[in-house]
C-alpha positions as CSV (number, residue, x, y, z in Angstrom):
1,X,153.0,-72.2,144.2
2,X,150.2,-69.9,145.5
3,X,147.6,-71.0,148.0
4,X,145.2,-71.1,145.2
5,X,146.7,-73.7,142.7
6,X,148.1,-75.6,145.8
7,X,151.3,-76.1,147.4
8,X,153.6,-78.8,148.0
9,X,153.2,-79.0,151.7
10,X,149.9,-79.9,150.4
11,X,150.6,-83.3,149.4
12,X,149.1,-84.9,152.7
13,X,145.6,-84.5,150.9
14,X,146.7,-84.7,147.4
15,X,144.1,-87.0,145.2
16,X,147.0,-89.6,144.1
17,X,146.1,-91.5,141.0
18,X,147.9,-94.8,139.5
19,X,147.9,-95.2,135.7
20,X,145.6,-96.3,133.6
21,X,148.1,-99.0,132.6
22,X,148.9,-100.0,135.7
23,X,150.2,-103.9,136.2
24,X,148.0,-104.2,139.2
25,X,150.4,-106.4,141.5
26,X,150.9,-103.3,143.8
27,X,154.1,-102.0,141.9
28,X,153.1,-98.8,140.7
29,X,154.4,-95.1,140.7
30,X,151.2,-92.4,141.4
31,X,151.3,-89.2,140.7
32,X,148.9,-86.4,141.8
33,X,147.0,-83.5,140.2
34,X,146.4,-79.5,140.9
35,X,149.8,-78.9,141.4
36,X,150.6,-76.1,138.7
37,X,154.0,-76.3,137.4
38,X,154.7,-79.3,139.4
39,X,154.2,-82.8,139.0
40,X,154.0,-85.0,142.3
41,X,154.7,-88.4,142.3
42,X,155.2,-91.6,144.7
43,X,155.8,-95.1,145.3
44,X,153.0,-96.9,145.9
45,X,154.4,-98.9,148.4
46,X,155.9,-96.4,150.1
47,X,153.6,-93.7,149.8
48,X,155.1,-91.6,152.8
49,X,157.9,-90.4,150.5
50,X,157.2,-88.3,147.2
51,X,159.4,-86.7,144.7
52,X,158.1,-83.3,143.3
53,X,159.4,-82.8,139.6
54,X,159.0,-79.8,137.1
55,X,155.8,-80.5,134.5
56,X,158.2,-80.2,131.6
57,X,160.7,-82.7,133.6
58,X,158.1,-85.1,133.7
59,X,156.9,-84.6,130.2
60,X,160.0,-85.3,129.1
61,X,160.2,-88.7,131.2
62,X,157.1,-89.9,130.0
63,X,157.9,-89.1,126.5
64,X,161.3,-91.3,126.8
65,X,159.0,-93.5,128.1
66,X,156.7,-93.9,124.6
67,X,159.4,-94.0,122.6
């Protein structure tokens, strides 16, 4: 990633986000925009750790998901 779309050693200020559909009892996986190509995403609870997949990985998880 560039410096202007953001880079993964960036993730110290990422905006995280939970889902809309969140259960609200603390259990939930965030992920975090304006990384291009990339999808970050983290535990909640243990938000020091973060796995950074490939957008069309994680479009294919979350269409696994709806079906």
């Amino acid at each position: 990633m560039n410096s202007e779309s953001g880079r993964v050693s960036d993730l110290a200020h990422a905006a995280w986000r939970k889902p809309r559909r969140s259960a609200g009892n603390g259990e939930c996986v965030e992920v975090a925009d304006g990384f291009p190509g990339a999808v970050p995403v983290r535990d909640s609870k243990n938000p020091g750790l973060a796995l950074v997949l490939p957008t069309p990985a994680w479009t294919t998880f979350i269409d696994h998901l709806k079906h």
